[in-house]
C-alpha positions in Angstrom: 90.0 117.0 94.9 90.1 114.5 97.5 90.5 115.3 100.8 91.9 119.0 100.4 92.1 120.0 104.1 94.4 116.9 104.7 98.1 117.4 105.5 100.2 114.7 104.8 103.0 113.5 106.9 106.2 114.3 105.3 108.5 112.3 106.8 108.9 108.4 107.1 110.9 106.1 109.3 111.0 102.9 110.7 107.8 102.3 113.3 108.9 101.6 116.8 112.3 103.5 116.9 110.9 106.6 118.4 109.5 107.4 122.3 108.4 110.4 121.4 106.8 109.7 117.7 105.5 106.6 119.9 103.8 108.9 122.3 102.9 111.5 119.5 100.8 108.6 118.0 98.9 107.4 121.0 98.0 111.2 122.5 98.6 113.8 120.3 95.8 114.8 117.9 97.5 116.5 115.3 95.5 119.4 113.3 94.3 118.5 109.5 96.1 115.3 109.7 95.2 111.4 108.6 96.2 109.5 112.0 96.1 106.6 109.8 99.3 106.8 108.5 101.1 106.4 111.8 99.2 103.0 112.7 100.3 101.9 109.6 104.1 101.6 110.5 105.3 105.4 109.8 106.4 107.6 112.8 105.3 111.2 113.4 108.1 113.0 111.9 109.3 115.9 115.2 110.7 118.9 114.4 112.9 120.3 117.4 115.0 123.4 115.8 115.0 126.3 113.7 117.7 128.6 113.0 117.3 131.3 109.9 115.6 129.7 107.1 116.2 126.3 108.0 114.1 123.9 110.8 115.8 120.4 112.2 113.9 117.6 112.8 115.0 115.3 115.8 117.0 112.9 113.9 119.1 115.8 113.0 118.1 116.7 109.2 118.1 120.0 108.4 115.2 121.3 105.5 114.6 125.0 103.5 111.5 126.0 105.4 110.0 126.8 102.6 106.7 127.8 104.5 107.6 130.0 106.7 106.0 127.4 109.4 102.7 128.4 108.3 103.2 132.0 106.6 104.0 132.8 109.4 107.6 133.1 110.4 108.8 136.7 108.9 112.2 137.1 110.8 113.1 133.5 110.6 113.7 130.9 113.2 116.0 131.5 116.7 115.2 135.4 116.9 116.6 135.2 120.4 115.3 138.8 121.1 112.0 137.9 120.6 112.5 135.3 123.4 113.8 137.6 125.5 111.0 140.1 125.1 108.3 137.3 125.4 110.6 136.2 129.4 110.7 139.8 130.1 107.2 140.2 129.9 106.1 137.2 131.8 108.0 137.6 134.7 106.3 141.5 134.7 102.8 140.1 133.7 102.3 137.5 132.6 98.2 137.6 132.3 95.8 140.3 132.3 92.4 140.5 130.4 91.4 143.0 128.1 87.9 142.7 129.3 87.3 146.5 130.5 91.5 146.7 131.5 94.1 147.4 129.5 97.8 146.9 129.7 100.5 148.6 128.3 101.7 146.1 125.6 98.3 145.8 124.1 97.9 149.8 124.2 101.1 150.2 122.7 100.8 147.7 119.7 97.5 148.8 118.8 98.4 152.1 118.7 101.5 151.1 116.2 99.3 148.7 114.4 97.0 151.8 114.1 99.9 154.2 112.2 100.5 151.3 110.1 97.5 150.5 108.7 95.6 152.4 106.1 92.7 155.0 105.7 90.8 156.0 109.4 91.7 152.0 110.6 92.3 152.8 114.2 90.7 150.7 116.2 92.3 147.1 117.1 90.4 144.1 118.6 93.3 141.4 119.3 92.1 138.1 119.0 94.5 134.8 119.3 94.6 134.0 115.6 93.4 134.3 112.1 89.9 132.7 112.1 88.9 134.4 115.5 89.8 137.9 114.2 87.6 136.7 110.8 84.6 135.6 113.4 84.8 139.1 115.1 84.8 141.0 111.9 81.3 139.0 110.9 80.0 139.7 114.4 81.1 143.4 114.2 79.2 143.5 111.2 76.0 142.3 112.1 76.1 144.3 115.1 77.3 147.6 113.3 74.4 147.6 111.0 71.8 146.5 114.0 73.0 149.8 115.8 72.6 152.2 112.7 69.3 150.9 111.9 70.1 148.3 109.2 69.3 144.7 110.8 68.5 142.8 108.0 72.5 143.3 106.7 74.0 140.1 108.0 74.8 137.8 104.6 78.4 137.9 103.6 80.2 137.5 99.9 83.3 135.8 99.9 85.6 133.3 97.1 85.2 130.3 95.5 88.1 128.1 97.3 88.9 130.9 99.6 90.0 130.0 102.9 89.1 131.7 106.2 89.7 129.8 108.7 87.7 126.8 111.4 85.1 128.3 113.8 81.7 128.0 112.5 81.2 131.2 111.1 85.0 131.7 109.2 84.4 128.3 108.3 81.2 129.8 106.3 83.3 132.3 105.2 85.5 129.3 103.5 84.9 128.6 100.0 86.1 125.0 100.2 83.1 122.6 100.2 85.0 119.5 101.4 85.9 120.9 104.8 82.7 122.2 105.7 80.9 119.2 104.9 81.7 117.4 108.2 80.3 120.3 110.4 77.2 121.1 108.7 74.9 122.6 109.5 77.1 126.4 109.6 76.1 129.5 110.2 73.7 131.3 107.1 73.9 133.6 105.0 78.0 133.2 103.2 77.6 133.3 99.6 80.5 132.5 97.1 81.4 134.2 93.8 84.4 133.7 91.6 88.1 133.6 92.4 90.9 136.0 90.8 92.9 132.7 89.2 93.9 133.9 85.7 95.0 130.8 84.8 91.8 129.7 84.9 89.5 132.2 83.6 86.7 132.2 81.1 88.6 131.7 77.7 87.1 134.9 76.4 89.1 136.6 79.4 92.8 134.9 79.3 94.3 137.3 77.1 93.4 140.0 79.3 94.2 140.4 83.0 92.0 143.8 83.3 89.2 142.5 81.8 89.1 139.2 84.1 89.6 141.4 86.9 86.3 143.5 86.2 84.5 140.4 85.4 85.2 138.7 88.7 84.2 142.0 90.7 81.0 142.4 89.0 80.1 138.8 90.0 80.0 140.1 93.4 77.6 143.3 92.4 75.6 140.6 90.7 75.4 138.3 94.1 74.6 141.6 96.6 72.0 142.1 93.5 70.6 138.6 93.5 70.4 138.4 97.8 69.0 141.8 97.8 71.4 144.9 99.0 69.2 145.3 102.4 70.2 141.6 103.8 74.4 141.7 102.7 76.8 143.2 105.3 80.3 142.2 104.1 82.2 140.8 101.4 85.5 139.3 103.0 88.2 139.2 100.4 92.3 138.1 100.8 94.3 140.3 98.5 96.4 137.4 96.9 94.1 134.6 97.9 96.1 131.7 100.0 94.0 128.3 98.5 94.3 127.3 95.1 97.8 128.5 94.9 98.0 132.3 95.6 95.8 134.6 93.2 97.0 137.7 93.3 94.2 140.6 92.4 94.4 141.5 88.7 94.9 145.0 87.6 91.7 147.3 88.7 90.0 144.2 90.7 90.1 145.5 94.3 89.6 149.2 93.2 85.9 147.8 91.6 85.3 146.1 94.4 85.8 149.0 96.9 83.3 151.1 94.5 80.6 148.0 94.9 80.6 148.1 98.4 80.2 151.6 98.6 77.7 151.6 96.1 75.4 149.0 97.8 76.8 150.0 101.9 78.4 146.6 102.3 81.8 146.2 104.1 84.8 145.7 102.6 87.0 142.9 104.7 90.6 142.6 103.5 91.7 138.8 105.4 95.1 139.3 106.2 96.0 136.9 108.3 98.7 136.0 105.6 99.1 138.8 103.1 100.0 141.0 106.2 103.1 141.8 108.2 105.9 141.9 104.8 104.4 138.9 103.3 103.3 140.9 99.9 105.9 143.7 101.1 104.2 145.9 103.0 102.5 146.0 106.5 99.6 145.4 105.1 99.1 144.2 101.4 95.8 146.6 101.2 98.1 149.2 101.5 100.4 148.1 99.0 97.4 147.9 96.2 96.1 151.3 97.6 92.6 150.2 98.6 91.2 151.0 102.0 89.2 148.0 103.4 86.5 148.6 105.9 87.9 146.1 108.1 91.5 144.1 108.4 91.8 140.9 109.9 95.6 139.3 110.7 97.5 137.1 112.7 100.6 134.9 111.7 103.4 137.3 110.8 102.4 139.6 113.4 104.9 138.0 116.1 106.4 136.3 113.2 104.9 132.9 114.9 106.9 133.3 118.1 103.5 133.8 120.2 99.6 133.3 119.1 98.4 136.7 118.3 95.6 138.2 115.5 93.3 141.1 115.3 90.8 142.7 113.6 91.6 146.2 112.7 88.0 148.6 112.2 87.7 151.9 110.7 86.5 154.6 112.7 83.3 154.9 110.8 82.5 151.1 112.0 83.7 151.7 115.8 81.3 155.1 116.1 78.6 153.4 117.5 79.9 151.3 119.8 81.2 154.1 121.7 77.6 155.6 123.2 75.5 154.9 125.9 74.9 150.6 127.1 76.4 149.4 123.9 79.3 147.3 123.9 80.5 144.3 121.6 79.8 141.3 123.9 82.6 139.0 122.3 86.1 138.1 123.4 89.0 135.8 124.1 90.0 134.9 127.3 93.8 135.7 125.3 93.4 138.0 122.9 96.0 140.6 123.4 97.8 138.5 125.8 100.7 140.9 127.3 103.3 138.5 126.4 102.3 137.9 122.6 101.7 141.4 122.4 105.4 141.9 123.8 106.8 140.0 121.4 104.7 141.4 118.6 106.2 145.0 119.6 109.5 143.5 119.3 108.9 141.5 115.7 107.6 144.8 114.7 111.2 146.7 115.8 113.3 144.3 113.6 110.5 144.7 110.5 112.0 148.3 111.3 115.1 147.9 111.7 116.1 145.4 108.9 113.5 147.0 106.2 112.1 143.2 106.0 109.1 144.8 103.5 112.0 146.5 101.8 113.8 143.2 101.2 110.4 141.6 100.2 110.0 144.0 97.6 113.7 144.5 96.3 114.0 140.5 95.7 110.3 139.4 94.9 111.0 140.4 91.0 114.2 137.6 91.5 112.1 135.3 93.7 109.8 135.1 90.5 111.8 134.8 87.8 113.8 131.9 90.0 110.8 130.0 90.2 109.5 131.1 87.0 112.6 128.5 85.3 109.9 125.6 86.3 108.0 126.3 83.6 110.4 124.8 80.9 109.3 121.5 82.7 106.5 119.4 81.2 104.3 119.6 84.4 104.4 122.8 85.6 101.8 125.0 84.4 101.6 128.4 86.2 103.2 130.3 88.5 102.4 132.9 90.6 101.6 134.9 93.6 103.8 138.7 94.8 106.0 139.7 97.2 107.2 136.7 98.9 104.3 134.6 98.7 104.1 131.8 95.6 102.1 129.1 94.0 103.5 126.9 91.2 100.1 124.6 89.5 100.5 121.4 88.2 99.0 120.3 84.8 98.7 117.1 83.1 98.8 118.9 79.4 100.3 122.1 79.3 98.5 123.1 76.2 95.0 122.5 77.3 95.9 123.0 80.9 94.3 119.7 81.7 94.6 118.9 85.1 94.5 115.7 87.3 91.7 113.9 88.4 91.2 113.0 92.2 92.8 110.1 92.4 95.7 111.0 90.0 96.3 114.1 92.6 96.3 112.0 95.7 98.8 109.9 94.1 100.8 112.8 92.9 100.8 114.8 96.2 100.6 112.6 99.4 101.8 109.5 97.2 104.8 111.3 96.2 105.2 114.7 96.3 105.0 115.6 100.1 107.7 112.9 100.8 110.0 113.1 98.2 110.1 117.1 98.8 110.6 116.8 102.3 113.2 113.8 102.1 115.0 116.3 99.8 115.3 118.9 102.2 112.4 121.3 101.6 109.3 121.8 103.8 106.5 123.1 101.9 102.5 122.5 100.6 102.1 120.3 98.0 98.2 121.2 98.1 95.0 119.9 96.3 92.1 122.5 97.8 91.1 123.5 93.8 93.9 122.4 91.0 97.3 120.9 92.2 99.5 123.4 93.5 102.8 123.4 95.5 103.1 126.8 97.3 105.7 128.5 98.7 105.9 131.5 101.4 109.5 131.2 102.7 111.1 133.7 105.6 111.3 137.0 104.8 115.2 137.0 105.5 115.5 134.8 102.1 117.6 136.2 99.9 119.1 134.4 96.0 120.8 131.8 97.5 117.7 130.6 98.8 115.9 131.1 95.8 117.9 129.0 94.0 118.5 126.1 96.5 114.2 125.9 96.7 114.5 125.9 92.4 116.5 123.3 92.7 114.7 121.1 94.8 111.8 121.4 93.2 113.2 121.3 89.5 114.8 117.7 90.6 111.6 116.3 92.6 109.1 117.9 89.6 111.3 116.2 86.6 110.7 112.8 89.0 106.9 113.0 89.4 107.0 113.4 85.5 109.2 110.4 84.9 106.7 108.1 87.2 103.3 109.1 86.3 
C-alpha cells in the first residue's frame, strides 16, 4: 500500500529554529525517507542520546525506544563497556583486512559465533550488515553448486513481502514489489511463494495453525517443482518474518521445509539479521525451533548496533569445496570483520552471557504478549503477534471480516497520523504499510513489565484516537 519502503519523519517543529535540522535538510540524504517533508516547513527531528530503553532527541524529549533502533540494540543504549572495548581496539588496530590475513578479534568471534550456532555451521564470512551477508549467501550458492558439478542451480525461493535487504541481489530476494520497482531490472532467477501470516490465510486453513503451516511449505515444493529442481539453489527464509508485521512459523512449517530442500538438494537459508542475537530468545532463532539451516545470515544485534557488523554463517558441507586446490570465493568487503566491530561484538556477546539477555527474552515474552495482547478489546486492532521479544499488532477497518484499509486510508492513518502522534507521545516505533497496516515493536532486550506496560499504554491511548478520527 503506498509507498511501503517510506519512513516517515516522526517528529515536527517550527522550520528555521534548528542549525543542525537546517544543515540535515540541505546535505544529508537520509535512508527510505520523503525529503519532501522538510521543504515543506518541518525540521529533521535529531536524536543525540540513549540511555537503557529510552533515546533523547536534541530538544531534550525523552521516548520508549520501542525499536530497538532498528532491531538492533539488544543491551540497550550507553553500554559504556562496549565503548570502551570498540577505543581499546582502535588504538591497537584499528584496520586490517581479512583478505588472506586474519586478526585476532575476527578469529576469536567466529570461533564463538561458531559454538553458538547450530548443526556443523562453522564457518563465518563477516560482512558489514544484513543485506551484504544475504548477497554472499546467494553468491556462495551459485558457486557451491558450480564446484560440485551442479551449475544450472542458481534460482532462489523466498516470501511474499519478505524483506532481505538493498543490493541488487537481496533486493531480488525481497518480496516487496514497490521497492524493487525503481531499480529494475534485478538480478534473475528469485521466485516468491506464500507467507506464514495466519491471520490471513486461506479461510479453509484459519482454524488450523498446523495445517496452514504445511500448506505454505508445500507451495515452495510446488515452485522448486514448477522451475525445475536442477536450476533452484536456495530458498532463503526469516524464521518470524520482519515485513508485514512479524509471522512467526506455525507449528511443523520449518521442519517441512528442511525435508523439501533435502528432498530436491536446495539450500536452506535461515535470514537472521533480526531473529538472531536474543531477539526470538536464543542466539539464533533456528536453534530455538530446532531446525538446522544450510546457511545463516545476521547482523544488527550482533554488537547490539554499537558498530556495523553481519555475517554469513555456512555449514561445513557448503565450505568443503572451497577449501582445495585454486578455488577461492572472490567476494568481500573492504570492512567486513573490521577488528573494532568485531571487538565490540566479543564484548556484546560477554554481557548476552553474563546477564542471560536470551534468558530474559524468554522468561518475560509470555508477559510481553499478553500486555500487548489487551489491544485487542479496541475496535481497530486486529491481530497480534510475533515471539520472543519481537511483535506486530495489524490494524483492521472491521474486525469481523478483517477488512483492511485501502491505500490511501493507510497513508492517512500511518504517516498522517500514526507516526506523529506515537512519537509526540513518547514512543519510537514502525507504524508500517509493506502488506496490511501494522505497528511493530522490537524493544531492548533489557525491557522488563514496566516497560511493557508504559508501550501498552501509549499505544492503547494513540489507537483509541486514530479510531475516534477516521
Amino acid at each position: 500500500m503506498g509507498n511501503p519502503m517510506t519512513i516517515s519523519p516522526q517528529f515536527v517543529t517550527e522550520a528555521g529554529q534548528d542549525a543542525l535540522s537546517d544543515s540535515a535538510r540541505n546535505h544529508l540524504w537520509m535512508h527510505f525517507t520523503r525529503h519532501s517533508v522538510y521543504y515543506e516547513g518541518h525540521n529533521v527531528p535529531i536524536i543525540v542520546r540513549g540511555e537503557g530503553c529510552y533515546i533523547y532527541d536534541d530538544r531534550g524529549r525523552r521516548y520508549f525506544d520501542g525499536l530497538a533502533g532498528l532491531f538492533t540494540v539488544q543491551a540497550g543504549h550507553g553500554r559504556k563497556e562496549l565503548a570502551e572495548a570498540a577505543a581499546r581496539q582502535a588504538e591497537q588496530l584499528a584496520f586490517f583486512p581479512l583478505w588472506s590475513y586474519a586478526h585476532p578479534t575476527a578469529i576469536e568471534l567466529a570461533e564463538r559465533l561458531a559454538h553458538y550456532a547450530p548443526g556443523d555451521l562453522n564457518r563465518i564470512f563477516f560482512t558489514t550488515g544484513g543485506g551484504e551477508a544475504v548477497e554472499t549467501a546467494w553468491k556462495v550458492a551459485k558457486q557451491f553448486f558450480k564446484l560440485t558439478g551442479r551449475p544450472n542451480k542458481t534460482k532462489v525461493i523466498s516470501r511474499n513481502i519478505a524483506y532481505h535487504g538493498t543490493p541488487h541481489g537481496a533486493l531480488s530476494i525481497t518480496g516487496i514489489p514497490p521497492a524493487k520497482e525503481p531499480f529494475e531490472p534485478l538480478v534473475p532467477g528469485a521466485v516468491k511463494v506464500p507467507n506464514t501470516n495466519f491471520y490471513r490465510a486461506p479461510e479453509h486453513l484459519r482454524d488450523d495453525e498446523k495445517s496452514f503451516g504445511i500448506w505454505a511449505a508445500d507451495r515452495i515444493a510446488e515452485a522448486i517443482e514448477f522451475e525445475g529442481p536442477d536450476t533452484v539453489a536456495a530458498v532463503f527464509l526469516e524464521p518470524v518474518q520482519n515485513s508485514g508485521g512479524c509471522f512467526p512459523p506455525p507449528p511443523g512449517y520449518l521442519e517441512r521445509v528442511r525435508e523439501i530442500c533435502d528432498r530436491y538438494d536446495v539450500l536452506m537459508v535461515a535470514d537472521e539479521t533480526i531473529n538472531a542475537f536474543g531477539r526470538i530468545g536464543d542466539m539464533f532463532a533456528m536453534s530455538r525451533y530446532q531446525v538446522t539451516p544450510d546457511i545463516i545470515t545476521t547482523a544488527k544485534g550482533l554488537t547490539s548496533g554499537y558498530s556495523p557488523l553481519g555475517c554469513m554463517i555456512a555449514s561445513d558441507r557448503i565450505f568443503e569445496p572451497f577449501k582445495y586446490g585454486t578455488t577461492s570465493f572472490l567476494h568481500g568487503f573492504t570492512f567486513g570483520g573490521h577488528p573494532v566491530s568485531t571487538a565490540v561484538a566479543l564484548a556484546n556477546l560477554d554481557i548476552f552471557e553474563r546477564e542471560d539477555l536470551n534468558g530474559h527474552v524468554r522468561r518475560n515474552e509470555g508477559a510481553f504478549y499478553s500486555t500487548l495482547s489487551k489491544l485487542k478489546d479496541l475496535p481497530i486492532v486486529g491481530d497480534v503477534r510475533g515471539a520472543g521479544y519481537f511483535y506486530g499488532i495489524e490494524l483492521v477497518k472491521d474486525k469481523v471480516t478483517r477488512e483492511t484499509f485501502n491505500d490511501d486510508e493507510a497513508e492517512r492513518l500511518l504517516r498522517g497520523f500514526l507516526s506523529k502522534a506515537l512519537f509526540d507521545s513518547g514512543l519510537y516505533c514502525r507504524a508500517d504499510d509493506r502488506g496490511d497496516p501494522v505497528i511493530q515493536l522490537a524493544p531492548p532486550l533489557i525491557a522488563g513489565q514496566a516497560e511493557f506496560d508504559e508501550i501498552e499504554q501509549i499505544l492503547r491511548s494513540v489507537l483509541t484516537e486514530a479510531w475516534s478520527i477516521l
